[in-house]
TITORLO-886441 format. One record per atom (N, C-alpha, C): atom name; residue number from 1; y negated, z negated, x negated. Coordinates in nm, 3 decimals, padded with zeros to 5 digits, always signed. Each point is the difference from the previous one (the first is absolute). Last residue first. Layout:
BEGIN
+----+-----+---------+---------+---------+
! at !   i !       v !       w !       u !
+----+-----+---------+---------+---------+
! CA ! NUM !       Y !       Z !       X !
...
+----+-----+---------+---------+---------+
END
This chain:
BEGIN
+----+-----+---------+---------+---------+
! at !   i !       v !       w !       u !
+----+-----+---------+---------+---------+
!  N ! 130 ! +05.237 ! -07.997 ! +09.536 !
! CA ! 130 ! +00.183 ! -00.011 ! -00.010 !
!  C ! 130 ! +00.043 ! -00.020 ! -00.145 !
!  N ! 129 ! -00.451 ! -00.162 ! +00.250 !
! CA ! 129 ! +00.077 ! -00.012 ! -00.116 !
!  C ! 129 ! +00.164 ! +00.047 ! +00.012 !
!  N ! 128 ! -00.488 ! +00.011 ! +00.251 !
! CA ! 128 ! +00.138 ! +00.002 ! +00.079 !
!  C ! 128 ! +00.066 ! +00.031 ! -00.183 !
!  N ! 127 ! -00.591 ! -00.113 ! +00.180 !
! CA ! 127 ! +00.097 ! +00.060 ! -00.058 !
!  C ! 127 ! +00.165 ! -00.104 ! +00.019 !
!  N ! 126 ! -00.513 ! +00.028 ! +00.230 !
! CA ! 126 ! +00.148 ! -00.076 ! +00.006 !
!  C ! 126 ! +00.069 ! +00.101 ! -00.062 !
!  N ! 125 ! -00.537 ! -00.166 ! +00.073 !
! CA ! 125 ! +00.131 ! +00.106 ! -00.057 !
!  C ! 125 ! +00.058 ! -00.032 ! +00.037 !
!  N ! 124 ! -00.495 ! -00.061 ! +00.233 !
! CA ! 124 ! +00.122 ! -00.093 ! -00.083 !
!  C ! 124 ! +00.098 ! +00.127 ! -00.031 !
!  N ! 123 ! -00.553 ! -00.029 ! +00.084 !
! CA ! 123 ! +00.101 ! +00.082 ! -00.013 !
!  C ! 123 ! +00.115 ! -00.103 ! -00.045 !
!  N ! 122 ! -00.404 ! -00.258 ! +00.192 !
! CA ! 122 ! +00.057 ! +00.023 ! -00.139 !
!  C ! 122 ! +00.074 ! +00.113 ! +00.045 !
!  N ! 121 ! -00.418 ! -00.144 ! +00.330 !
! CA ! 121 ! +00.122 ! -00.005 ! -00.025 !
!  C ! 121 ! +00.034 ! +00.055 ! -00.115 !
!  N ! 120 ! -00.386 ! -00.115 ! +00.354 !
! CA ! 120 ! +00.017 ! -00.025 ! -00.139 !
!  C ! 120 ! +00.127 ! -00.045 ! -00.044 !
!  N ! 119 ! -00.285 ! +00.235 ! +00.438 !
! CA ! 119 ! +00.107 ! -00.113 ! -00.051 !
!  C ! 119 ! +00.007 ! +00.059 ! -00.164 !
!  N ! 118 ! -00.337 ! +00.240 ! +00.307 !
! CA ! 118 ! -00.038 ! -00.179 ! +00.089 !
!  C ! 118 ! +00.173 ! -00.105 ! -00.101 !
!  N ! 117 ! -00.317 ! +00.380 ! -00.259 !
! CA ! 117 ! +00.088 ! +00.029 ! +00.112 !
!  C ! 117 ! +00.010 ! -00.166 ! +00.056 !
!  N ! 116 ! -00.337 ! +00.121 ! -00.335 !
! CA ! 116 ! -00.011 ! +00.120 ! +00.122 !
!  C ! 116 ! +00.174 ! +00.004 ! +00.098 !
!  N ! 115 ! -00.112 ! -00.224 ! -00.476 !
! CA ! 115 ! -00.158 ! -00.017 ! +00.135 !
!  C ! 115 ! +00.037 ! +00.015 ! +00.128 !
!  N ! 114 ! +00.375 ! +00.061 ! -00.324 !
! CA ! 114 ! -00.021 ! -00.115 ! +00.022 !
!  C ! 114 ! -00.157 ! -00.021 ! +00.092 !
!  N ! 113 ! +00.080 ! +00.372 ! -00.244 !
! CA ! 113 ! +00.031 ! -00.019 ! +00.124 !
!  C ! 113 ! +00.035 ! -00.096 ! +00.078 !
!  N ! 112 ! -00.242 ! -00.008 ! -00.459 !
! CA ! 112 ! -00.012 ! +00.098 ! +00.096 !
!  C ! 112 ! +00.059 ! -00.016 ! +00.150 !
!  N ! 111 ! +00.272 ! -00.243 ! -00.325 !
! CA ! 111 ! -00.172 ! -00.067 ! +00.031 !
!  C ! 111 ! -00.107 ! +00.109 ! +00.090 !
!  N ! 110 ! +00.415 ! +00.159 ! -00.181 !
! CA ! 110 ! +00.042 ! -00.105 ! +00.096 !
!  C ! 110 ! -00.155 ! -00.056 ! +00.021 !
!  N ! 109 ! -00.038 ! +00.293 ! -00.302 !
! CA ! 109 ! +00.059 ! +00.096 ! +00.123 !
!  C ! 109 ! +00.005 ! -00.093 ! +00.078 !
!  N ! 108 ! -00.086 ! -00.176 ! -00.459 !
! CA ! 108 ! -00.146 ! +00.065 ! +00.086 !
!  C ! 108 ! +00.081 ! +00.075 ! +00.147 !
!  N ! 107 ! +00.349 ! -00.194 ! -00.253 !
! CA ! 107 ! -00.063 ! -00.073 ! +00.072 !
!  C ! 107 ! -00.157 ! +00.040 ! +00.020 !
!  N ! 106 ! +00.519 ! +00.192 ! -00.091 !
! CA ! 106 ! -00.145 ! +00.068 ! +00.034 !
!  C ! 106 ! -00.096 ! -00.087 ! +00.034 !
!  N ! 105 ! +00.511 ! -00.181 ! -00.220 !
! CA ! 105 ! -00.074 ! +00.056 ! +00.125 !
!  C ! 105 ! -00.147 ! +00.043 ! -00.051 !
!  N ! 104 ! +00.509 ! +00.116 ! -00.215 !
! CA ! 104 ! -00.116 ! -00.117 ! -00.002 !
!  C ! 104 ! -00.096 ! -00.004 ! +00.131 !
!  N ! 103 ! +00.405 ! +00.316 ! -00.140 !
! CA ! 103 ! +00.062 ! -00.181 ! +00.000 !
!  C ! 103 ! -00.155 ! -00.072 ! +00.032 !
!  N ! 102 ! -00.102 ! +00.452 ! +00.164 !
! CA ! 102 ! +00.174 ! -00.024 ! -00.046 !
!  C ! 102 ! +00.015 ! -00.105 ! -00.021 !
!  N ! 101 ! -00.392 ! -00.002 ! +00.156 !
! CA ! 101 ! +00.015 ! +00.104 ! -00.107 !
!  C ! 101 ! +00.138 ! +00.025 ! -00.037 !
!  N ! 100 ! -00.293 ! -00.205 ! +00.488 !
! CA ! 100 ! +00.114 ! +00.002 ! -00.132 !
!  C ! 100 ! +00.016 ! +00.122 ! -00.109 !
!  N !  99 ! -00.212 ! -00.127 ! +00.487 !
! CA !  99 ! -00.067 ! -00.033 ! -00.127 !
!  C !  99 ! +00.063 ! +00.042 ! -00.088 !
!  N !  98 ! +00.070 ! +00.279 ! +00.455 !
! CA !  98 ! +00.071 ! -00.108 ! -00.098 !
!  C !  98 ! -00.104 ! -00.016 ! -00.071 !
!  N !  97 ! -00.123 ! +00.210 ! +00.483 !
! CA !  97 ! +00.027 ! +00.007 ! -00.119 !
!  C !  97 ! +00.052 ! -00.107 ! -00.084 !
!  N !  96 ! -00.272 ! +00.055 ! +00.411 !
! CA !  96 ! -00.059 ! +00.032 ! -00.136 !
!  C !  96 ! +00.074 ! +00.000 ! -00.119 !
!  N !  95 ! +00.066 ! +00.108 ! +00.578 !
! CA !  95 ! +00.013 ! -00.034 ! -00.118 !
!  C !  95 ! -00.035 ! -00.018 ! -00.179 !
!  N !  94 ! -00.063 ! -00.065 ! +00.597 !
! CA !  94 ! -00.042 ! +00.102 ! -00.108 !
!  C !  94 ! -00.012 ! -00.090 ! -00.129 !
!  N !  93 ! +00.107 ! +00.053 ! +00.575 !
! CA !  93 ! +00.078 ! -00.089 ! -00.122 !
!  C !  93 ! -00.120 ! +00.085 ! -00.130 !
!  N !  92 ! -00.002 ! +00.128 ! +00.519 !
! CA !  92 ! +00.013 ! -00.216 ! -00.017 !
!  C !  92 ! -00.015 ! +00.011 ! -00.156 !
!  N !  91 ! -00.190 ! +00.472 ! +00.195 !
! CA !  91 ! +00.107 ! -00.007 ! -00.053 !
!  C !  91 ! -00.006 ! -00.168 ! +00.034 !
!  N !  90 ! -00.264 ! +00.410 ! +00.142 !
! CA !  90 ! +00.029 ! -00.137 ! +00.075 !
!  C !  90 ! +00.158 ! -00.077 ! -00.038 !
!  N !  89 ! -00.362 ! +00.345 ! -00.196 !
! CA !  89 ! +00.189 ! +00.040 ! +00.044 !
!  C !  89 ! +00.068 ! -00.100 ! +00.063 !
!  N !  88 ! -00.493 ! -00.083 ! -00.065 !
! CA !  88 ! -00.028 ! +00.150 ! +00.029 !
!  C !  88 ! +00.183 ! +00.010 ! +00.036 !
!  N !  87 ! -00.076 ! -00.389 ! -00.293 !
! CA !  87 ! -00.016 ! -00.009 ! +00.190 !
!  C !  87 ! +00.000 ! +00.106 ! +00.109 !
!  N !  86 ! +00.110 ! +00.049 ! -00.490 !
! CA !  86 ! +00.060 ! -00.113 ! +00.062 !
!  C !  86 ! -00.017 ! +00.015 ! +00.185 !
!  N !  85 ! -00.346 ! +00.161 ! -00.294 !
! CA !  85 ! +00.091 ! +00.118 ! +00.002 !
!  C !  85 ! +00.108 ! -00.071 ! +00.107 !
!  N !  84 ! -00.317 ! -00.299 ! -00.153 !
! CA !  84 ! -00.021 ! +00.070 ! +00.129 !
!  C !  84 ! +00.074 ! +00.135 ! +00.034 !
!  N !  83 ! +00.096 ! -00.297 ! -00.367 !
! CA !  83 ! +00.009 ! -00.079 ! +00.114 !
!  C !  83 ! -00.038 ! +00.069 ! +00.109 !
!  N !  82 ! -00.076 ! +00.244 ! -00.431 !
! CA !  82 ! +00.167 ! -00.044 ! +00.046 !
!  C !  82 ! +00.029 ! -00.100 ! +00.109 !
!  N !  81 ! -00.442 ! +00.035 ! -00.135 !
! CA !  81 ! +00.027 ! +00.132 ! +00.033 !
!  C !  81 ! +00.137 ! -00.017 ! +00.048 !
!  N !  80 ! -00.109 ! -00.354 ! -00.252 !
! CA !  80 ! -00.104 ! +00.031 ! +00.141 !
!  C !  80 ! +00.021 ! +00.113 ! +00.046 !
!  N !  79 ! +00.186 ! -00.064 ! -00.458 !
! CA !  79 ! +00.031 ! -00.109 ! +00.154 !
!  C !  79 ! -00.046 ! +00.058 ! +00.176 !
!  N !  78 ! -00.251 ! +00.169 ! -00.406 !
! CA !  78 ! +00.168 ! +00.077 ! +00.041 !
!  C !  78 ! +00.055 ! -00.058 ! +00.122 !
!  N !  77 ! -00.371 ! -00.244 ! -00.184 !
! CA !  77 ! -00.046 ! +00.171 ! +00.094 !
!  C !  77 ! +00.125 ! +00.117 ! +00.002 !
!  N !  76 ! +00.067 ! -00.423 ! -00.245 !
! CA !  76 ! -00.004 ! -00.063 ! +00.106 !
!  C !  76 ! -00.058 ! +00.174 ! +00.083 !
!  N !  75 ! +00.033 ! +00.035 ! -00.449 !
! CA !  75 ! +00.141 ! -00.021 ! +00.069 !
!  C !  75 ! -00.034 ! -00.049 ! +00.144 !
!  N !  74 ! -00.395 ! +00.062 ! -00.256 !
! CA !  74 ! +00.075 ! +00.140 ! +00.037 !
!  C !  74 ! +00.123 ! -00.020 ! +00.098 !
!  N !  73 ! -00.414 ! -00.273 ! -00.157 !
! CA !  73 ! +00.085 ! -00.033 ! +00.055 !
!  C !  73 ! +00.097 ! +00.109 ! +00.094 !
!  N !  72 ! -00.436 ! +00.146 ! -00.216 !
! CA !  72 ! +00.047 ! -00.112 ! -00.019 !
!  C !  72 ! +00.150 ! -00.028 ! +00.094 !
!  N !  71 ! -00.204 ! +00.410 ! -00.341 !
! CA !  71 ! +00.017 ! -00.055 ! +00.142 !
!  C !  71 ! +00.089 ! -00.112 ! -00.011 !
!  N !  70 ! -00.119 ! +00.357 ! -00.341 !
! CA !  70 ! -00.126 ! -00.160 ! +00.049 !
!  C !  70 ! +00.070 ! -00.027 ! +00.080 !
!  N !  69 ! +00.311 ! +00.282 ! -00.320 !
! CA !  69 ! -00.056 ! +00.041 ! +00.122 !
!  C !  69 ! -00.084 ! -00.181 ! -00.026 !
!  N !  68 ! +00.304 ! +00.141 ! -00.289 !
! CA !  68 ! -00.113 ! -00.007 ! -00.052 !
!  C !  68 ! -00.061 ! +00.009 ! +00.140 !
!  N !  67 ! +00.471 ! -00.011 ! -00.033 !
! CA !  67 ! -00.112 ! -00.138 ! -00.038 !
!  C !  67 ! -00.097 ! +00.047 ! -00.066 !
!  N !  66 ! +00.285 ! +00.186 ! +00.446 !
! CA !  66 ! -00.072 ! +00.029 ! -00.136 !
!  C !  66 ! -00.124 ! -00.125 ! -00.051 !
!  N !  65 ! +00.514 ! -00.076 ! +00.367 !
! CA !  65 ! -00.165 ! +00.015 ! -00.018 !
!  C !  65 ! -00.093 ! +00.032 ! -00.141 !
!  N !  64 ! +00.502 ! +00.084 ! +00.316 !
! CA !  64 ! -00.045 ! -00.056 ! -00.114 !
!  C !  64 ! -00.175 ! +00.020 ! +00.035 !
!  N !  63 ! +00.549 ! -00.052 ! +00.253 !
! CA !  63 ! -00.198 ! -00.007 ! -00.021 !
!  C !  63 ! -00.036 ! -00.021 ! -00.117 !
!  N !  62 ! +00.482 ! +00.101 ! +00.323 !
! CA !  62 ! -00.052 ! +00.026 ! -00.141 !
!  C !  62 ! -00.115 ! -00.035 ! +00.072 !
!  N !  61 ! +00.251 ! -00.132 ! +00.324 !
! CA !  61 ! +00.098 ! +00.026 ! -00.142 !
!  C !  61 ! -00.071 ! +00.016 ! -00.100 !
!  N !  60 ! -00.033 ! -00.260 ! +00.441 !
! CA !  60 ! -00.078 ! +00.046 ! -00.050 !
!  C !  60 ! +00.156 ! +00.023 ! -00.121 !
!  N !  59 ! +00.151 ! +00.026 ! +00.494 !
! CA !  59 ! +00.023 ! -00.054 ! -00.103 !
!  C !  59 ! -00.148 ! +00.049 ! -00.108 !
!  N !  58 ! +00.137 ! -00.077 ! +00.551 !
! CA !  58 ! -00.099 ! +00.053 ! -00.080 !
!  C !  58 ! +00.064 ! -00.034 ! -00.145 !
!  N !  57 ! +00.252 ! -00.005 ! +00.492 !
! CA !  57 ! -00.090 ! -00.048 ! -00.096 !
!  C !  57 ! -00.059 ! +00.042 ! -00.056 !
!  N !  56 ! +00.259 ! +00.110 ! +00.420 !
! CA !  56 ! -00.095 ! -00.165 ! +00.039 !
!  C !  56 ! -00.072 ! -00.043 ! -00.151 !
!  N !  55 ! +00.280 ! +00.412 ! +00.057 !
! CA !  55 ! -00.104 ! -00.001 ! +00.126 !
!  C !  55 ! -00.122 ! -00.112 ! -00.031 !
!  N !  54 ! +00.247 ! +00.109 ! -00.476 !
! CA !  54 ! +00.076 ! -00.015 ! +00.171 !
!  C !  54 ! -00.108 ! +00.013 ! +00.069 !
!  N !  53 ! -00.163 ! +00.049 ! -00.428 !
! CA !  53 ! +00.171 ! +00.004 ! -00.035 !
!  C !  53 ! +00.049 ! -00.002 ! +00.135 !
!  N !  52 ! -00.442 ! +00.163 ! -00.159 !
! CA !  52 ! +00.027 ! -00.046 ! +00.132 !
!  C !  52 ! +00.188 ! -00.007 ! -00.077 !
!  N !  51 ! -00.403 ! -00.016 ! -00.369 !
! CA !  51 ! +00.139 ! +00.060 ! +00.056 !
!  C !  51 ! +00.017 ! -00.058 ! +00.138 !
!  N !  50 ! -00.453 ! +00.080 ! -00.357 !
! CA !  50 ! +00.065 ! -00.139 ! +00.071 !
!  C !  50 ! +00.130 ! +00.127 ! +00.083 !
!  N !  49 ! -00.349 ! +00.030 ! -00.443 !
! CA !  49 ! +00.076 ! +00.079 ! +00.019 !
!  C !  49 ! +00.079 ! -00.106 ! +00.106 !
!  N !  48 ! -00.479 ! +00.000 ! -00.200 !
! CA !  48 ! +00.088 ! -00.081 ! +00.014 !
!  C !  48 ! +00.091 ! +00.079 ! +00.092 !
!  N !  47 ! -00.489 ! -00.008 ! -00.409 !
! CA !  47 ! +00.084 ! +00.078 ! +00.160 !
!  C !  47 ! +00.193 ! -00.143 ! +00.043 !
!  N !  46 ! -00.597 ! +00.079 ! -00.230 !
! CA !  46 ! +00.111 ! -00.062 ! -00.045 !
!  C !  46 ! +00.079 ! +00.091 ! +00.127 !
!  N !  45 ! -00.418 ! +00.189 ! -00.165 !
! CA !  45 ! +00.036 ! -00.110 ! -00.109 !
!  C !  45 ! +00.112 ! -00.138 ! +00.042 !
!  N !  44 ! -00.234 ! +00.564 ! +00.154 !
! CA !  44 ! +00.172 ! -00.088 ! +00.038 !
!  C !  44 ! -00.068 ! -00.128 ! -00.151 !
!  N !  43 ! -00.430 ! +00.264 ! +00.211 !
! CA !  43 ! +00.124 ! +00.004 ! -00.152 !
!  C !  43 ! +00.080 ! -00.095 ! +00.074 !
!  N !  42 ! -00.442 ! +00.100 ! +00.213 !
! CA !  42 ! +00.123 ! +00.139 ! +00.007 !
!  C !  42 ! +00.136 ! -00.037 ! -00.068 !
!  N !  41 ! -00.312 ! -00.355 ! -00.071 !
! CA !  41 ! -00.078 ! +00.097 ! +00.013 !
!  C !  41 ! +00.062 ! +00.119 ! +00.044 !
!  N !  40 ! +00.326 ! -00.342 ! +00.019 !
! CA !  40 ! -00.145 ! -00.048 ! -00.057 !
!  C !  40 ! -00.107 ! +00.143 ! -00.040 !
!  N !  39 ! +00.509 ! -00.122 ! +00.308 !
! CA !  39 ! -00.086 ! +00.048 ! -00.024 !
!  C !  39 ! -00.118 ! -00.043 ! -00.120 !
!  N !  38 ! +00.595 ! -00.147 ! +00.158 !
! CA !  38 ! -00.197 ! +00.002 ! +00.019 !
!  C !  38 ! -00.099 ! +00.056 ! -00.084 !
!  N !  37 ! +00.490 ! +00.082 ! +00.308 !
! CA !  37 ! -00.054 ! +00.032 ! -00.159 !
!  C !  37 ! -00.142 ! -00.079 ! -00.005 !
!  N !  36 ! +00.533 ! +00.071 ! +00.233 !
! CA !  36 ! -00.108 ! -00.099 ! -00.007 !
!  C !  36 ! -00.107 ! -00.006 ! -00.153 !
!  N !  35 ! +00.494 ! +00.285 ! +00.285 !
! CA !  35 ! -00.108 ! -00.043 ! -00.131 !
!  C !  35 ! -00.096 ! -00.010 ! +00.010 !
!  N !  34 ! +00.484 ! -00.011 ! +00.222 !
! CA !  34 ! -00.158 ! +00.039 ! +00.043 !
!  C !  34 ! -00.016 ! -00.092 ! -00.143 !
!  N !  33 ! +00.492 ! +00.201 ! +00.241 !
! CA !  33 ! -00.092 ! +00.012 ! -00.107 !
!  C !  33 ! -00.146 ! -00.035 ! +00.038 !
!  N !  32 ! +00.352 ! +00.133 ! +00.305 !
! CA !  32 ! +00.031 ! -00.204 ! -00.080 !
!  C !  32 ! -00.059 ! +00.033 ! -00.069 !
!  N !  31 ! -00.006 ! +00.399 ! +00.172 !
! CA !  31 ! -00.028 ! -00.077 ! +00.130 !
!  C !  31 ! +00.008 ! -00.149 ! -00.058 !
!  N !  30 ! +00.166 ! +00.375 ! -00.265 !
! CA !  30 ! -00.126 ! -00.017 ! -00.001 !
!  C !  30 ! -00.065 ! -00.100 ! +00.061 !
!  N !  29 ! +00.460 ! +00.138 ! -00.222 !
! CA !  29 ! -00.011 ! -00.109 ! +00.132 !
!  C !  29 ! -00.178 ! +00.004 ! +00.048 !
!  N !  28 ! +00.209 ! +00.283 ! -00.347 !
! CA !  28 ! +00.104 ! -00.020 ! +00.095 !
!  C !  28 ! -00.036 ! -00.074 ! +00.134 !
!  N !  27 ! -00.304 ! +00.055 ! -00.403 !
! CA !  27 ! +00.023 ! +00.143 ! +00.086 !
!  C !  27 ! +00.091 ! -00.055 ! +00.091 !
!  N !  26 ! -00.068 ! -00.358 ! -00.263 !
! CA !  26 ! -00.104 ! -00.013 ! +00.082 !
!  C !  26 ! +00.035 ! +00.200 ! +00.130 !
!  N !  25 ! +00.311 ! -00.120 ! -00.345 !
! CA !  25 ! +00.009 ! -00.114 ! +00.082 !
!  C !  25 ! -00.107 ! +00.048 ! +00.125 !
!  N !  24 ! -00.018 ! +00.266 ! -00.430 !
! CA !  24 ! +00.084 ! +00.026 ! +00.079 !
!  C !  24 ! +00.037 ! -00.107 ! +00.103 !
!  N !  23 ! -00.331 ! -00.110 ! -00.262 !
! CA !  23 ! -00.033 ! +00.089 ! +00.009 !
!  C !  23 ! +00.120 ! +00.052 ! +00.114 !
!  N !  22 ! +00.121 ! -00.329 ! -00.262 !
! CA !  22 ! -00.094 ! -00.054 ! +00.125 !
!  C !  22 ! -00.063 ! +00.117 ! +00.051 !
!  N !  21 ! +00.278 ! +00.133 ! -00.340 !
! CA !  21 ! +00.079 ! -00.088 ! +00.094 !
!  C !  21 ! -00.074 ! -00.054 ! +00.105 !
!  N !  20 ! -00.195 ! +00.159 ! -00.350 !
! CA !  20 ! +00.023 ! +00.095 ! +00.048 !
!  C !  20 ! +00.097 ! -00.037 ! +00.106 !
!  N !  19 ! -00.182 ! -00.284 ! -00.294 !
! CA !  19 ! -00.148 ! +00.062 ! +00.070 !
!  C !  19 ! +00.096 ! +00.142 ! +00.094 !
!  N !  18 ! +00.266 ! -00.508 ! -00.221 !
! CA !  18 ! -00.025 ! +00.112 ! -00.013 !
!  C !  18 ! -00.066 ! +00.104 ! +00.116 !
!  N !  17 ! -00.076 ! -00.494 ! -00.195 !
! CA !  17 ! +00.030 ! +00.051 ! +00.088 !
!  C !  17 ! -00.001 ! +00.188 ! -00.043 !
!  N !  16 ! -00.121 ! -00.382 ! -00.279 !
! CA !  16 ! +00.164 ! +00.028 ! -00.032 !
!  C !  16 ! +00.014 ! +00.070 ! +00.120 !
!  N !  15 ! -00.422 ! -00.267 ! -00.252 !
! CA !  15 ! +00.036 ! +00.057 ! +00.119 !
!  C !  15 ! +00.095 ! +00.090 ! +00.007 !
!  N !  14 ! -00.254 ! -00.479 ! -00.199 !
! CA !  14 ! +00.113 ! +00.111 ! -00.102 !
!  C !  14 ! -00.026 ! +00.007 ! +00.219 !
!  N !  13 ! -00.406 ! -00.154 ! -00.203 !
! CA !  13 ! +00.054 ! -00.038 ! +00.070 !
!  C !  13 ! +00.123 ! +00.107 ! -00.008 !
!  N !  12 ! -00.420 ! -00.031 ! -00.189 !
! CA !  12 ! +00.053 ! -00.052 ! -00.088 !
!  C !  12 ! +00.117 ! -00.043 ! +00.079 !
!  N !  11 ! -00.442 ! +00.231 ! +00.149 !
! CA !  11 ! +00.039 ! -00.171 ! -00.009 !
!  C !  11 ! +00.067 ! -00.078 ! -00.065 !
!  N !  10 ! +00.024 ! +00.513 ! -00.014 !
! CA !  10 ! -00.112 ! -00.039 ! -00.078 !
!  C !  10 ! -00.045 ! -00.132 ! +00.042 !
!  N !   9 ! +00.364 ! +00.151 ! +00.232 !
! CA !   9 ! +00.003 ! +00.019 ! -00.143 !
!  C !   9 ! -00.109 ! -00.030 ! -00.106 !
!  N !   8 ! -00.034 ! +00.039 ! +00.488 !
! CA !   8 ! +00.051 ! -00.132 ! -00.034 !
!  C !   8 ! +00.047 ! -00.010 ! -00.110 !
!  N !   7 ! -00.229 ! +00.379 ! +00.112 !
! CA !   7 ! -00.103 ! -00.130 ! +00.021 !
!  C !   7 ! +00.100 ! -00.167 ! -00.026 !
!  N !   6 ! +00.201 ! +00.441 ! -00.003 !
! CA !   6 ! -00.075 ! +00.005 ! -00.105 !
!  C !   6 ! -00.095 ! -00.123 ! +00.006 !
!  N !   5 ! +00.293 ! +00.138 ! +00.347 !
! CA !   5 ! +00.083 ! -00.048 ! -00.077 !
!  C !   5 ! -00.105 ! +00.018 ! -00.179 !
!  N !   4 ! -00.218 ! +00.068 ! +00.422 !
! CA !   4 ! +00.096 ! -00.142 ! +00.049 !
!  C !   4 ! +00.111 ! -00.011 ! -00.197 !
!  N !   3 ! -00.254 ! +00.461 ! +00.114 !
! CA !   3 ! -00.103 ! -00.141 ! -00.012 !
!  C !   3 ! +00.113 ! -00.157 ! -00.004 !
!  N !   2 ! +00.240 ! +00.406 ! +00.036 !
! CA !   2 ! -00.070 ! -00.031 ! -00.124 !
!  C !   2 ! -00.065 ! -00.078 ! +00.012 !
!  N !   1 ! +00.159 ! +00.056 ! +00.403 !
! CA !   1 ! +00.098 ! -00.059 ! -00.088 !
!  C !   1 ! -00.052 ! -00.007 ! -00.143 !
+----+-----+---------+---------+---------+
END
């Protein structure tokens, strides 16, 4: 959790998850918890925190990758891992998650996963005006 929430701070990326809450999440449920780390000489230089939310899914929740690490094409060597984790829990579904920043959209996020899933869909709202 330090590595993940310092590597995306020092990207410049706001991180609001509270470390002790996931901490206590992950103790409760261990068996839905896997963390996806890649390596470069012995050294963690990126990781990815993925949630079994049901039998059939996978949700990626946290990844961050250290920007000073060489390695090329980090996010996709997460990917790749998370597809075969995927297949290892013989999960159908795996989720990457909202683009959205609250009102605006995440468009390096949407373009990213935009590679890697087979539909290209908007989050819609529906707010209820009493």
């Amino acid at each position: 959790m330090k590595e993940i929430r310092h590597w995306n701070v020092e990207r410049g990326y706001e991180f609001q998850l509270d470390d002790n809450r996931i901490i206590m999440q992950v103790s409760e449920y261990p068996d839905r918890y896997f963390l996806i780390s890649i390596l470069e000489a012995e050294k963690p230089v990126a990781h990815c925190l993925a949630v079994k939310l049901f039998s059939d899914s996978i949700y990626y929740f946290l990844s961050a990758i250290n920007p000073h690490s060489s390695i090329k094409n980090g996010g996709e060597l997460l990917l790749a891992n998370l597809f075969k984790l995927a297949n290892d829990e013989k999960v159908k579904l795996i989720d990457l998650g909202s683009s959205d920043l609250g009102d605006e959209i995440n468009h390096p996020l949407m373009f990213f996963k935009s590679k890697f899933s087979n539909d290209i869909s908007n989050k819609e709202t529906w707010v209820k005006n009493l």
